[in-house]
N, C-alpha and C positions, 0 to 999 in steps of 0.2 A: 567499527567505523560508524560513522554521525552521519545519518543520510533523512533525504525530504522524501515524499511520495506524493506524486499527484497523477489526475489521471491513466496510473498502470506504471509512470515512467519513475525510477528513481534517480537520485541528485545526492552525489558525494560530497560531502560539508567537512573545511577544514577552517582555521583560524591561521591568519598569519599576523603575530605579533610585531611584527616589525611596519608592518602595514596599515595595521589596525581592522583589517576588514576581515570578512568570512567570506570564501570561495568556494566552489564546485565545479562540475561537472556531470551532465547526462548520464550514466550509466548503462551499457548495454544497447548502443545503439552505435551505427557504420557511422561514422562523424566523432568531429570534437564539439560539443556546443558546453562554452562555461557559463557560470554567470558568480555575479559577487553584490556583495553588501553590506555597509558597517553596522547593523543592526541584523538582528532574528528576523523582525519584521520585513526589514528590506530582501533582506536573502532571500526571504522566503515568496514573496515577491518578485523578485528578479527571476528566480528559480522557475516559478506560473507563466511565466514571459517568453522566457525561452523555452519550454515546452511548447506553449501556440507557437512561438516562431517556427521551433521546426518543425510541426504537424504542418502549417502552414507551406513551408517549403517544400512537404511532401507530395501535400495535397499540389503545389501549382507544379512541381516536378513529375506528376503523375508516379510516384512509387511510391510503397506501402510504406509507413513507418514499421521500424521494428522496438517493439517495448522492451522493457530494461527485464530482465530476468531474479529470481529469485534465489537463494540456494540451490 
């Protein structure tokens, strides 16, 4: 699997041809958070977005985030 990594959390990278974009999702965390982009660049970017977002959500939700795990 094709994954991003930023600050602890990782982000599962797929391609949808039909589409034309690249998609994910959060990994390892209580929620769905996706995000998408028709470039690496963007993805990967959208990717840094959604991660503050949900820290963000955590933080005004007053609960801990949980980071994505490893093997």
């Amino acid at each position: 699997m094709n994954t991003l990594k930023y600050k602890g959390f990782i982000g599962s990278v797929a391609f949808s041809e039909t589409d034309g974009v690249f998609f994910g999702k959060i990994e390892g965390i209580d929620g769905l958070v996706n995000f998408e982009g028709e470039s690496v660049t963007e993805l990967t970017n959208s990717f840094h977005e959604a991660v503050e977002d949900y820290l963000a959500y955590c933080e005004e939700e007053g609960i801990e985030p949980h980071k994505s795990y490893s093997g």
